[in-house]
C-alpha positions in Angstrom: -68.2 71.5 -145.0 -65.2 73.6 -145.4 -61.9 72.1 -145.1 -59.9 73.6 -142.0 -56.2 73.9 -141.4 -54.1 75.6 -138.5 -50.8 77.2 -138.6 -48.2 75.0 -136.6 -46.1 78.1 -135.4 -49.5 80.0 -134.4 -50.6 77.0 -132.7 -47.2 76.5 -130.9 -47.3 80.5 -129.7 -50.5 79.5 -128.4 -49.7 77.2 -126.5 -46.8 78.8 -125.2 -48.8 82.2 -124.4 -51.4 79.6 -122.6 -48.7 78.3 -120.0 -47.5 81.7 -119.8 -51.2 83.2 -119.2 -51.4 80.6 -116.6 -48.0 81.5 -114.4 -49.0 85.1 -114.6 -52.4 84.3 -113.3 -51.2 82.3 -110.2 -48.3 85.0 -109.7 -50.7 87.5 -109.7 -53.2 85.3 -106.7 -49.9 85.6 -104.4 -49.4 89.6 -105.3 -53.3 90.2 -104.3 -53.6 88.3 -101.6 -50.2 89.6 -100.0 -51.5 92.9 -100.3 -53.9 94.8 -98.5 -55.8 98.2 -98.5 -55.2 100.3 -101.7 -52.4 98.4 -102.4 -54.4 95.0 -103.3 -57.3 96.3 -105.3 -54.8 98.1 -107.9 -52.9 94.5 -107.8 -56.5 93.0 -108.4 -56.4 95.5 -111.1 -53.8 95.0 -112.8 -53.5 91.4 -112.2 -57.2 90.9 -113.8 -56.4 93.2 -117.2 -53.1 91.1 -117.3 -54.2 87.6 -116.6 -57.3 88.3 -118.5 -55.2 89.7 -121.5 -53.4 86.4 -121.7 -56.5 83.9 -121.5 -57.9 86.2 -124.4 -54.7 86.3 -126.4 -54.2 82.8 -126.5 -57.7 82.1 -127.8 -57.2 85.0 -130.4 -53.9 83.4 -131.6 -55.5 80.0 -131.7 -58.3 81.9 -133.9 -55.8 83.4 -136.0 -54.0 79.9 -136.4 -56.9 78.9 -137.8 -57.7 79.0 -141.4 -60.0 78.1 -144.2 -60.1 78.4 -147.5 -61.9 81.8 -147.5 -60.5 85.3 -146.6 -61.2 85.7 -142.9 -61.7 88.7 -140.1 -62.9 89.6 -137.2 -65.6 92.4 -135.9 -64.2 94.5 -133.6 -67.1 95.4 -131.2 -67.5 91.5 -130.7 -63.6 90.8 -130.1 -63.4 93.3 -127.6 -66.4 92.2 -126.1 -64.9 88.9 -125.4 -61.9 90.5 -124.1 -63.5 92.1 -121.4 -65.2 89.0 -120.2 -61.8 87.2 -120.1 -60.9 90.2 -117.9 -63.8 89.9 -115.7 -63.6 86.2 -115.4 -59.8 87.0 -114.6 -61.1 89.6 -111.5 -63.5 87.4 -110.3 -61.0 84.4 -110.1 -58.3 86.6 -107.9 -60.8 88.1 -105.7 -61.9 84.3 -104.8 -58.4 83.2 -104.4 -57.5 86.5 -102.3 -60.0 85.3 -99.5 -58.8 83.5 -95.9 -60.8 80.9 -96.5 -62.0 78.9 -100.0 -64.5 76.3 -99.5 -65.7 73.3 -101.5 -68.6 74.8 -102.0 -67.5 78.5 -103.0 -64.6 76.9 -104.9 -67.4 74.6 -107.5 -69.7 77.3 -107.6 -66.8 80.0 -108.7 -65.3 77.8 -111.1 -68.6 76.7 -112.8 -69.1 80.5 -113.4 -65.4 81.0 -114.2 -65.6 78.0 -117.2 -68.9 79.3 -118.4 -67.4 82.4 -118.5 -64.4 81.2 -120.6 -66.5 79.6 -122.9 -68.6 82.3 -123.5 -65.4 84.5 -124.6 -64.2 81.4 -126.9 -67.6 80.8 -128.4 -68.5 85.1 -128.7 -64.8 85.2 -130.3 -65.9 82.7 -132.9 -69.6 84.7 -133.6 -66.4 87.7 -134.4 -66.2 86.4 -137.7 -69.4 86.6 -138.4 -70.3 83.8 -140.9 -72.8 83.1 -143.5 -74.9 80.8 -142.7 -74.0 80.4 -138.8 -71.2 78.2 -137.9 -73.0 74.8 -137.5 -71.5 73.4 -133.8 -71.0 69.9 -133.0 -73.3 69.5 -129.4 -71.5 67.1 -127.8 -68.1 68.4 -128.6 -69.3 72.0 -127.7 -70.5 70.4 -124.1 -66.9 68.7 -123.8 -65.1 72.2 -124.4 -67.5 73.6 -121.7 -66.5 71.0 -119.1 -63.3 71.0 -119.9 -63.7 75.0 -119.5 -65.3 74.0 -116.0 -63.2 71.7 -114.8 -60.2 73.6 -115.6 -61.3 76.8 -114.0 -61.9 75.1 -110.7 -58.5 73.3 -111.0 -57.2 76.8 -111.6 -58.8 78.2 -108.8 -57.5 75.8 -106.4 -53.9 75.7 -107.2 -54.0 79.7 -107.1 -55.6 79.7 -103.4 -52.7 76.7 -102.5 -49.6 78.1 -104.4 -50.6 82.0 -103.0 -48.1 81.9 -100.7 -44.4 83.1 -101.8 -41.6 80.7 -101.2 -39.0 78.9 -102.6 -41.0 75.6 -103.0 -44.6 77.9 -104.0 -42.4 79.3 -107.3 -42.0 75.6 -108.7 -45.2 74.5 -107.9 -46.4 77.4 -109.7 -44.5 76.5 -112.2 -45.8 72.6 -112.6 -49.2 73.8 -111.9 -48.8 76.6 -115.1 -47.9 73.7 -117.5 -51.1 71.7 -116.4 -53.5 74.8 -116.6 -52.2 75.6 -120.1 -52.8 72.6 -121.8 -56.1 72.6 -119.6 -57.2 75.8 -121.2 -55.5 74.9 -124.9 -57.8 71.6 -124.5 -60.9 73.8 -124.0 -60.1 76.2 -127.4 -59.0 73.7 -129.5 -62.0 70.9 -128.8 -64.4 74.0 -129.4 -62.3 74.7 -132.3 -63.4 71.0 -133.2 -66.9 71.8 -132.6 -67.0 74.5 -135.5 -68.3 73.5 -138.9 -68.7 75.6 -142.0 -71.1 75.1 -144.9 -69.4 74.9 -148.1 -70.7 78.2 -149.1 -70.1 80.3 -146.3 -68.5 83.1 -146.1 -66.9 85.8 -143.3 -68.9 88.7 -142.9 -66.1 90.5 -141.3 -63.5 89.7 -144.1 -63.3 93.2 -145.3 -65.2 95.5 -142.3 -63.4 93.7 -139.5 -59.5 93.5 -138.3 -56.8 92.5 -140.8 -55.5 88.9 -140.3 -51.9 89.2 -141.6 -50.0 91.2 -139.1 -52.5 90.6 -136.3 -50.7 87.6 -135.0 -47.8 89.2 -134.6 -49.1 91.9 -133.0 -50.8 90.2 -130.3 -48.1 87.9 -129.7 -45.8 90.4 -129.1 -48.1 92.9 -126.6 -49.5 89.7 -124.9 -45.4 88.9 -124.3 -45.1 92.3 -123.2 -48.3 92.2 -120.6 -46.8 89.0 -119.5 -43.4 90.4 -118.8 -44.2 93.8 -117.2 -46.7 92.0 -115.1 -43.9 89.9 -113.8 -41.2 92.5 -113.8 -43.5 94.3 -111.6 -44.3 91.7 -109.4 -40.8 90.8 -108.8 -39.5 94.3 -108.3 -42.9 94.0 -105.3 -41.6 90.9 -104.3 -37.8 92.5 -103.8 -39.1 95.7 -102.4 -41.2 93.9 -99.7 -37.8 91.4 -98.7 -36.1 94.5 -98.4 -39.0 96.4 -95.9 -38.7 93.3 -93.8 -35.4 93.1 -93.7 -35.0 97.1 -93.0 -37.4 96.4 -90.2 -35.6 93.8 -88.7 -32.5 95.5 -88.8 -34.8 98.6 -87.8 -35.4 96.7 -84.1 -32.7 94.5 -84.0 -31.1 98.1 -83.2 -33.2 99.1 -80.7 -32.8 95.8 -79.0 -29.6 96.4 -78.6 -29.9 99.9 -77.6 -31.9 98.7 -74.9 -30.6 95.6 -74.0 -28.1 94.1 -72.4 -25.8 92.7 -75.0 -24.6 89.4 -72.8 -27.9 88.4 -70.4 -30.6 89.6 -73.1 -32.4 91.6 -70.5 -32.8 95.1 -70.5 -30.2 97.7 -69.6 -29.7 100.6 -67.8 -31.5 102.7 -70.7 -34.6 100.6 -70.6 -35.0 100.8 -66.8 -34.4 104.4 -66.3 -37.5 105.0 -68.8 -39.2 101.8 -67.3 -38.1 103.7 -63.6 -39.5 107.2 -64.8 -42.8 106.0 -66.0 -43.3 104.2 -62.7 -42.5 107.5 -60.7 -45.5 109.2 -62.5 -47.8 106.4 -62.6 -46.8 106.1 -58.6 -47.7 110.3 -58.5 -51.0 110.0 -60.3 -52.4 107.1 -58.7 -50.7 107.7 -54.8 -49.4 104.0 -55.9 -46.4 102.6 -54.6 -43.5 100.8 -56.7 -39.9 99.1 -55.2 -36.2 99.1 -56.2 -34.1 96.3 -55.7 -30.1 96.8 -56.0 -28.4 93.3 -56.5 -24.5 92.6 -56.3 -23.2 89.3 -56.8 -20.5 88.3 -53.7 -17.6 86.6 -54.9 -18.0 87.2 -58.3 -14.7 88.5 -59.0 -13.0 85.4 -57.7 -15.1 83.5 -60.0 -14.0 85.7 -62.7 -10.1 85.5 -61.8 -10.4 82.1 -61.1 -12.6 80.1 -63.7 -12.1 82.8 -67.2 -14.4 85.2 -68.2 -16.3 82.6 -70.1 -17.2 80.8 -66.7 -18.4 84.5 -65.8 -20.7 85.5 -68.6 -22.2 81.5 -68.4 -23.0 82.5 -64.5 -24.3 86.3 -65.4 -27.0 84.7 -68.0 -27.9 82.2 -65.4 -28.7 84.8 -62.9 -30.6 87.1 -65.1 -32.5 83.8 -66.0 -33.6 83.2 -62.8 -34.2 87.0 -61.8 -36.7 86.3 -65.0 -38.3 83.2 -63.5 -38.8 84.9 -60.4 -40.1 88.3 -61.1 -43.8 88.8 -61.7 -45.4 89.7 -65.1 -45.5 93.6 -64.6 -41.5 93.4 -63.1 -38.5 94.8 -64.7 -35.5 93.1 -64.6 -32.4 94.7 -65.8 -28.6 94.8 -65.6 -26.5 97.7 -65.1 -22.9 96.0 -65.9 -20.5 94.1 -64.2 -22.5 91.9 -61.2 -24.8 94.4 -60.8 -28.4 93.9 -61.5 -31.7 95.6 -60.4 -35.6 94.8 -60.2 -38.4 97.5 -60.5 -41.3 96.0 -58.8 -44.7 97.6 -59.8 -46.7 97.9 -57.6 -45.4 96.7 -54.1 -45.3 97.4 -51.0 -42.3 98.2 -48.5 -43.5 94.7 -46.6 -44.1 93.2 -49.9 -40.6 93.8 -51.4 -39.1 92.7 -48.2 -40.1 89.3 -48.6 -39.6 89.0 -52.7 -35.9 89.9 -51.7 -35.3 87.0 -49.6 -37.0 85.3 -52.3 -34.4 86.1 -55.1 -31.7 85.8 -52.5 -32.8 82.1 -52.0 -33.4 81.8 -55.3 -29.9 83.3 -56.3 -27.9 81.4 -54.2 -28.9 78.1 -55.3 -25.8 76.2 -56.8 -24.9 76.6 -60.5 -23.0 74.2 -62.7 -21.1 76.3 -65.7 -19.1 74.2 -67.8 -19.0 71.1 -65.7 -17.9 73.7 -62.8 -20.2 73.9 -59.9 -20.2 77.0 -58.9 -21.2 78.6 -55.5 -22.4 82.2 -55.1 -24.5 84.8 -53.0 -26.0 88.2 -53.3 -26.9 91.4 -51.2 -29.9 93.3 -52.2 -30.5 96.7 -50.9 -34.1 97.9 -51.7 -35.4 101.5 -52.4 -38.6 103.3 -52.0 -40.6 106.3 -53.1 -39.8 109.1 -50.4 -42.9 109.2 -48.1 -44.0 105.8 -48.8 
């Protein structure tokens, strides 16, 4: 047999892309399944060509750290062949992670395709340089590389479907979990790298027809680096864009809240309720329903102002709005219109009705209050309103 040797730096690049391949892929799980629509099939995409790109070129650097004491090459239509099955493993690996759900059973059966899958590309990559005779392969070494291929894929999968989620603590564990799935996929290449045997007088059929060895590994180091970086760049620059929406839409309502609420109870304001008021009024005109008003004005407040601070005050405002909340039914509006002054639309209700839900908030409002280890004493008058004609 043909004595083999590897190049240490092309080896160590290997490796390296490997690790690398493996972050990308896992960054790519959170991109896809974050997205939705449009938007997550061009991230399956993009994330399958890049992810895919990286499992091939670290097997195609690995293959290019190999030598042998013959002139070697590779045939095109066969490399390229296994780079498209790295790809399509790639796609089929994020579109299992992507799902709500990965059971034990989906999560075997995915990555015993997935490993067969990456063996295939290592073992079609090898049939690239087409020898003569045929590579002679060690069995029981080629069935290790295959379950190492197997059991490595479903490790994959799994930490992909865990680590989808993007966080603080998700980035580092993606980070442990890329070191392990390199040296799980560098184990696979280089023990069916072990496998391979050459005759003595065999020779590469692609040696002269097929791609030139001595700039190829630079090559491919370089674009792989490249995939590997603009597939990250981009994700980031996602990942930023999407912080920014959120935060634009929190700032978006936390605007309108206070546009329509009151700034000290939390409850709405006089903006709120005059819409809330006006849609009642039509509702009340299509339907010949009825609806109630109820005016409430705190007695004694002022005193309780003067005396106790303005503090003591706004402590005793957000009490009463609290318990104008616990009080009012589901379908109520409760809402202040400054100072002591508060009001509840009742919808629907009936003059009778409203009568009585008054002298409920009146009980309810004069029950004593403790504010800043102050008890605190205070009543109400409620004037009620109807539709004209009711």
């Amino acid at each position: 047999m043909l004595e083999s040797s590897y190049n240490e730096v092309l080896v160590a690049c290997s490796i390296i892309i490997a690790v690398l391949a493996s972050y990308t892929a896992l960054n790519m799980a959170s991109r896809v399944s974050s997205a939705s629509g449009r938007s997550a099939v061009l991230w399956l995409i993009g994330g399958s060509i890049a992810m895919g790109f990286g499992i091939w070129s670290m097997h195609f650097i690995g293959m290019l750290a190999f030598s042998l004491p013959i002139e070697l090459g590779y045939d095109v239509p066969l490399t390229l062949l296994s780079l498209v099955i790295a790809i399509a493993c790639s796609a089929f690996a994020l579109y299992l992670v992507c799902q709500d759900t990965l059971p034990w059973g989906r999560l075997l059966s995915g990555g015993l395709l997935m490993g067969l899958g990456v063996a295939s590309m290592h073992y079609i990559g090898m049939e690239a340089l087409l020898m003569h005779p045929y590579i002679f392969y060690v069995p029981w070494l080629v069935g290790l590389s295959i379950v190492i291929a197997i059991v490595a894929s479903t490790a994959a999968l799994w930490l992909a479907f865990r680590l989808r989620e993007e966080s603080k603590r998700a980035t580092f564990g993606r980070i442990g979990a890329s070191l392990v799935m390199g040296c799980a996929i560098i184990g696979m290449h280089y023990t069916g790298m072990a496998a391979s045997k050459f005759p003595i007088d065999s020779f590469c059929g692609a040696a002269n027809s097929g791609i030139d060895t001595k700039w190829l590994a630079v090559l491919v180091i370089i674009v792989s680096l490249a995939v590997f970086a603009i597939a990250l760049i981009v994700s980031m620059l996602d990942v930023r864009t999407s912080q920014l929406s959120n935060s634009l839409d929190d700032a978006n309502n936390e605007l309108i809240k206070l546009a329509l609420q009151d700034n000290l109870t939390r409850i709405p304001n006089r903006v709120l309720l005059g819409d809330r008021l006006e849609q009642a009024i039509h509702r009340a005109e299509r339907n010949n329903g009825e609806f109630a008003v109820l005016f409430l004005d705190l007695d004694g407040f002022k005193a309780i102002n003067d005396m106790h601070g303005h503090h003591v005050g706004d402590q005793l405002l957000k009490e009463v709005a609290h318990r104008l909340l616990s009080n009012k039914r589901e379908g109520d509006t409760a809402a202040r219109l400054g100072g002591d002054e508060f009001v509840l639309l009742l919808e629907p209700c009936s003059p009778e009705t409203s009568a009585v839900f008054a002298q409920r908030l009146i009980d309810a409002i004069e029950q004593p209050y403790e504010t800043s280890n102050i008890p605190l004493h205070i009543s109400t008058s409620v004037g009620i309103a109807i539709p004209p004609g009711r």
